[in-house]
MDAnalysis code that builds the backbone (N, CA, C; Angstrom):
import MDAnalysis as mda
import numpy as np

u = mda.Universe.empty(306, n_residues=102, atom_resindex=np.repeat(np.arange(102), 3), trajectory=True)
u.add_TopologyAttr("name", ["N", "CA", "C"] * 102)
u.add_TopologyAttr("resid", np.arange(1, 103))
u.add_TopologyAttr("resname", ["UNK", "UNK", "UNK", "UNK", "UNK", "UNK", "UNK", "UNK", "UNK", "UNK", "UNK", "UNK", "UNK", "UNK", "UNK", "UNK", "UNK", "UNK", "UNK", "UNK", "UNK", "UNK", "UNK", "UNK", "UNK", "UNK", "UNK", "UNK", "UNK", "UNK", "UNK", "UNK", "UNK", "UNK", "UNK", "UNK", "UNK", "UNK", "UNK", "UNK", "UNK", "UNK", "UNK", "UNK", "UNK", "UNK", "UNK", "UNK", "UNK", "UNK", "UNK", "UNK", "UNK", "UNK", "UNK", "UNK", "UNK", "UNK", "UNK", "UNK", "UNK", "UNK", "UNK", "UNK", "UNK", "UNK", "UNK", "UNK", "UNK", "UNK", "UNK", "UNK", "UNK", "UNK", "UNK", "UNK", "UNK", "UNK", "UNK", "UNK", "UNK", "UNK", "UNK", "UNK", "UNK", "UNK", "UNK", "UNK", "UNK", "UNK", "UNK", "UNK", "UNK", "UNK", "UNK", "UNK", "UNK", "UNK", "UNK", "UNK", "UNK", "UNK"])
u.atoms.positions = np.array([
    [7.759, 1.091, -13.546],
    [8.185, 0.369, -12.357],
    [9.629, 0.765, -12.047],
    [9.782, 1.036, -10.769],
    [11.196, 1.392, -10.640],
    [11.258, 2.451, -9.443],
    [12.170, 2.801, -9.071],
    [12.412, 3.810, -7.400],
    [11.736, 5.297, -7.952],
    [11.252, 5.786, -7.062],
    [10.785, 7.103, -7.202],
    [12.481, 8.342, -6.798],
    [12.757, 9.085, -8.028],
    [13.815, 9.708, -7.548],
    [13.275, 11.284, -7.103],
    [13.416, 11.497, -5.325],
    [12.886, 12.805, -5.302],
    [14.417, 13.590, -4.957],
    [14.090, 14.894, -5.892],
    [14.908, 15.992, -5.572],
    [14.941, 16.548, -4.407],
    [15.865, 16.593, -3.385],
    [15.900, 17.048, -2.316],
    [16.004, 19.004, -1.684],
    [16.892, 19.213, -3.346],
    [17.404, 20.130, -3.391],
    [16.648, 21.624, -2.801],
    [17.427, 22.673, -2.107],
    [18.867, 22.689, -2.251],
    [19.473, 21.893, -0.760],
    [18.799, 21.000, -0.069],
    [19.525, 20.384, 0.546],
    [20.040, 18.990, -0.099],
    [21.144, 18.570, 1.105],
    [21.660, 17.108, 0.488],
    [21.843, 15.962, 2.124],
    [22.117, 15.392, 2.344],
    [22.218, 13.864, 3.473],
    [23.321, 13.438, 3.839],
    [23.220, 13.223, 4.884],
    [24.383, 12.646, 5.318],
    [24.384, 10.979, 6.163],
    [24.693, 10.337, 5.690],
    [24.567, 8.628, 6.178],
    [25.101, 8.450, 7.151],
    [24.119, 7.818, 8.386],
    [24.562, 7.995, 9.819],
    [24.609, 6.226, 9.796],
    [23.658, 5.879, 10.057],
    [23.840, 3.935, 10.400],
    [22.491, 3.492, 9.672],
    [22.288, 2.811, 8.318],
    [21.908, 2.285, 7.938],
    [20.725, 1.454, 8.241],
    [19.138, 1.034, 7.859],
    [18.550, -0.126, 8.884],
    [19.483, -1.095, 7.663],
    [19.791, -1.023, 6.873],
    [20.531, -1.880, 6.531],
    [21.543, -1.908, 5.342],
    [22.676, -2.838, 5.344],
    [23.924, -2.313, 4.554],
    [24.297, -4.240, 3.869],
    [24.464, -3.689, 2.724],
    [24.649, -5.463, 1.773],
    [25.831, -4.939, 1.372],
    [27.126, -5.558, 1.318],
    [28.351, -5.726, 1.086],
    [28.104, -6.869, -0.205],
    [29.335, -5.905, -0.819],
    [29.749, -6.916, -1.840],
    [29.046, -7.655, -2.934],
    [28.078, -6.959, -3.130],
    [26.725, -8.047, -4.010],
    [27.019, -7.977, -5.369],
    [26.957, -9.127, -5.636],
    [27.798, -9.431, -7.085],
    [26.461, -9.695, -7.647],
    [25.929, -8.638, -8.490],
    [24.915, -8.760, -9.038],
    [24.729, -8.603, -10.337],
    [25.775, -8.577, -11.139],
    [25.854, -8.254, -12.845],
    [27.152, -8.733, -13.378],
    [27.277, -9.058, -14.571],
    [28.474, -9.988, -15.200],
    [29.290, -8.610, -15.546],
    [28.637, -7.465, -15.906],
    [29.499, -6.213, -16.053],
    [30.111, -5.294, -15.831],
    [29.904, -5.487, -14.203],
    [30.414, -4.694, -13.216],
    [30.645, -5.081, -11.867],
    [32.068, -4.832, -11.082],
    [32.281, -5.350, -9.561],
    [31.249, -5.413, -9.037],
    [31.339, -6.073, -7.670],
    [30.315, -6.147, -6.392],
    [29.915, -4.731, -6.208],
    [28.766, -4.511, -5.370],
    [28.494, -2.813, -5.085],
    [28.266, -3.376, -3.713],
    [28.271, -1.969, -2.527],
    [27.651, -2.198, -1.985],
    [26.392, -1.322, -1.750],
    [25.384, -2.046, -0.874],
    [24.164, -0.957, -1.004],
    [23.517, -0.792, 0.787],
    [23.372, 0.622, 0.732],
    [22.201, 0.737, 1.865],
    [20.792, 1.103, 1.876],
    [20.230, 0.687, 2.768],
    [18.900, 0.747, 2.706],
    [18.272, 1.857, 4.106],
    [17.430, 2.699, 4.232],
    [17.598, 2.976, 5.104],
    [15.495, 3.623, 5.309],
    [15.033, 3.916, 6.803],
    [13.499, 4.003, 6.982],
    [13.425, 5.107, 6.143],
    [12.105, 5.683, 5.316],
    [11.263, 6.552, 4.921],
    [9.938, 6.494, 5.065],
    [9.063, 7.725, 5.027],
    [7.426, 7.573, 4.937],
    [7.506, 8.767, 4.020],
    [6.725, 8.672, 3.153],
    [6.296, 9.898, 2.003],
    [4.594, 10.069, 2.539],
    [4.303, 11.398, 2.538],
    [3.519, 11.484, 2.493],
    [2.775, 12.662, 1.088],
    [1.189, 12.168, 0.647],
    [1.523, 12.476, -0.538],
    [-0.042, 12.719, -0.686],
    [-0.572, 14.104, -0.654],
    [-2.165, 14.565, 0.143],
    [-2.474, 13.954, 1.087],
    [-3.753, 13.180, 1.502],
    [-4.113, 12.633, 2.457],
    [-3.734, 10.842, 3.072],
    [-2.238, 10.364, 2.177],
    [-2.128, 9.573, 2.684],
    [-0.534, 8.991, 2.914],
    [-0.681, 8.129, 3.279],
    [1.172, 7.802, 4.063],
    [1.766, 6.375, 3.479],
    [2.523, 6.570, 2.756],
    [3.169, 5.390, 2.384],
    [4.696, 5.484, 3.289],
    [4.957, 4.154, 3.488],
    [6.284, 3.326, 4.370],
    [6.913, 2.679, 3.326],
    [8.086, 3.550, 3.343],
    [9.001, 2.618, 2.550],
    [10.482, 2.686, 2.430],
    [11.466, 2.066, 1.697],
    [12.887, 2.410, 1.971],
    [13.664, 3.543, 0.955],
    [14.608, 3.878, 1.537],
    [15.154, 4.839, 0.510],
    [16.422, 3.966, 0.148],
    [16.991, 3.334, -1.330],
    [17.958, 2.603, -1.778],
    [18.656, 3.603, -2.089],
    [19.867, 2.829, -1.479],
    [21.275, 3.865, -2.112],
    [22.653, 2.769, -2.423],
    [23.143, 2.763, -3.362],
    [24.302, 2.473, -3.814],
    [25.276, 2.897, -3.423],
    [26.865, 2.383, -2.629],
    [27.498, 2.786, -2.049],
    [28.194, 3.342, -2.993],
    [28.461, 4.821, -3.014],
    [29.526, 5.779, -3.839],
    [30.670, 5.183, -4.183],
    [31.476, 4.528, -2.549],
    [32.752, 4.434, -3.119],
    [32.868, 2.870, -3.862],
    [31.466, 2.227, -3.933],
    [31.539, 1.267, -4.887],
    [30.699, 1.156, -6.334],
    [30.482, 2.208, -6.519],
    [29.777, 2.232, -7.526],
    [30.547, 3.173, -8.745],
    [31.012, 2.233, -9.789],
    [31.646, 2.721, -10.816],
    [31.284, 3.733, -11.313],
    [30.093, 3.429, -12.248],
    [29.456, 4.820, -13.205],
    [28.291, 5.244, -12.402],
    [27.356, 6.058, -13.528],
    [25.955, 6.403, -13.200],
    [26.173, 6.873, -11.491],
    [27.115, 7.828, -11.412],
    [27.135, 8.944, -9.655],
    [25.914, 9.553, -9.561],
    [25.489, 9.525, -8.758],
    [24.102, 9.897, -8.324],
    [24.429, 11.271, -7.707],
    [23.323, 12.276, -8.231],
    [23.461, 13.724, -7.373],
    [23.132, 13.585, -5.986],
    [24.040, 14.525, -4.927],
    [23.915, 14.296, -3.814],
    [22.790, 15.087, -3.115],
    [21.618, 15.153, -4.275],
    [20.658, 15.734, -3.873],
    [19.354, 15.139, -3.944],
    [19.497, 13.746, -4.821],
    [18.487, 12.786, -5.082],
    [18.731, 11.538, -4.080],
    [17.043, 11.455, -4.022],
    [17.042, 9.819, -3.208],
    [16.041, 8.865, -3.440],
    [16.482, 7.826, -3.646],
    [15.819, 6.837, -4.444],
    [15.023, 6.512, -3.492],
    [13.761, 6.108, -3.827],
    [12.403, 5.386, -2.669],
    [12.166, 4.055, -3.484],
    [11.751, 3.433, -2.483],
    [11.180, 2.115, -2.462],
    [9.525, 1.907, -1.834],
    [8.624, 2.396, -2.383],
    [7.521, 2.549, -2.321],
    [6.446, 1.749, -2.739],
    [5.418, 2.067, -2.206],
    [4.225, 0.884, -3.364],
    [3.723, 1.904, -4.555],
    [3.306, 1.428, -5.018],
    [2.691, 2.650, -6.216],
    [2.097, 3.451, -5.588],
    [2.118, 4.689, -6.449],
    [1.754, 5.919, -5.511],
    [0.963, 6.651, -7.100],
    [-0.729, 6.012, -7.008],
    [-1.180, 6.613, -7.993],
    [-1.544, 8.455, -8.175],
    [-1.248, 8.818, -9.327],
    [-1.254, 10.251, -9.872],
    [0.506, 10.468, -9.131],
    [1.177, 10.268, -8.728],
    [2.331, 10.588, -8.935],
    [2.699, 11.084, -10.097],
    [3.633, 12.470, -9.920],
    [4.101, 12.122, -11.257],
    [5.412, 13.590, -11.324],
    [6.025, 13.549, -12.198],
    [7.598, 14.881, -12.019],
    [6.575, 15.868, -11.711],
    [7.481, 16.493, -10.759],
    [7.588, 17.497, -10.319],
    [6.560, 17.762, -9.103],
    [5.943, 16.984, -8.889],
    [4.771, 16.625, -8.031],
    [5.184, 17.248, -6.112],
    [4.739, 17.929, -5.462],
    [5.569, 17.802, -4.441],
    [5.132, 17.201, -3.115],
    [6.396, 16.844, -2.051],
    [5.536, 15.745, -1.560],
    [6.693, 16.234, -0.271],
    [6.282, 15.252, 0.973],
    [7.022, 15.621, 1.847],
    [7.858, 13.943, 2.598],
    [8.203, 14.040, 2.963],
    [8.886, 12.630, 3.584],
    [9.591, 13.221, 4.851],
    [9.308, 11.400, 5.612],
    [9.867, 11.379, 7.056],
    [11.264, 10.403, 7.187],
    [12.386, 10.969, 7.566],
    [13.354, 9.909, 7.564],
    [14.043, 9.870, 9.102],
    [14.825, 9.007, 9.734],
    [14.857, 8.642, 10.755],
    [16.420, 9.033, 10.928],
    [16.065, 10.129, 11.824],
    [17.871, 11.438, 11.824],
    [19.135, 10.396, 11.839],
    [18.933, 8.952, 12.957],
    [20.368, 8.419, 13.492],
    [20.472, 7.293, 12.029],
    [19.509, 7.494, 11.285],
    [19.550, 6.614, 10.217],
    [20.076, 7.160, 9.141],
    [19.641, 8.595, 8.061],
    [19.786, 9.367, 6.918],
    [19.107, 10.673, 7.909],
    [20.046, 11.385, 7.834],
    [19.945, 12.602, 8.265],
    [20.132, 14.069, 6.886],
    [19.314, 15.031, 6.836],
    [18.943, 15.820, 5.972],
    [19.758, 16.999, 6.346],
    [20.925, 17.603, 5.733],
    [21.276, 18.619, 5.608],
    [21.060, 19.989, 5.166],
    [20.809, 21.199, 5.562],
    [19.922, 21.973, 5.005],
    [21.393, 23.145, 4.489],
    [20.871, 23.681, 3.854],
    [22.230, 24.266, 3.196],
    [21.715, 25.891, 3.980],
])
């Protein structure tokens, strides 16, 4: 259980406007507030389409554990036979998370 992390690589994203942005969430006795955005995805994955969000932790609030700027966390329903290295394609919404191609 937990976010699906897909490798984007060799591209990376650039954060345009959020569907949504949580300030300040004081969510652990061990570390400051973070903030986090949330933003649209659809994976698609053989013949079918899952809707879901891509979570991201705001960089300049997030102490440890820096995330490569080539991974992006999903928020999905289970996605049976998933599994590393698997490949898959996704739809994200340009004025929202926009995809940089190197």
């Amino acid at each position: 259980m937990g976010t699906i992390n897909l490798d984007i690589s060799p591209c990376s994203y650039e954060i345009k406007k959020p569907k949504h942005f949580f300030k300040n969430i004081d969510w652990s006795d061990y570390i400051p507030p973070e903030n986090f955005y949330f933003f649209d995805v659809t994976l698609y994955d053989k013949d079918k389409t899952y809707k879901g969000l891509v979570y991201m932790p705001d960089p300049e609030t997030k102490e440890d554990h820096i995330q490569k700027p080539t991974i992006l966390e999903l928020i999905l329903p289970k996605i049976k036979d998933l599994d590393y290295g698997v490949m898959v394609d996704i739809a994200l919404k340009k004025d929202q998370l926009d995809i940089i191609t190197k």
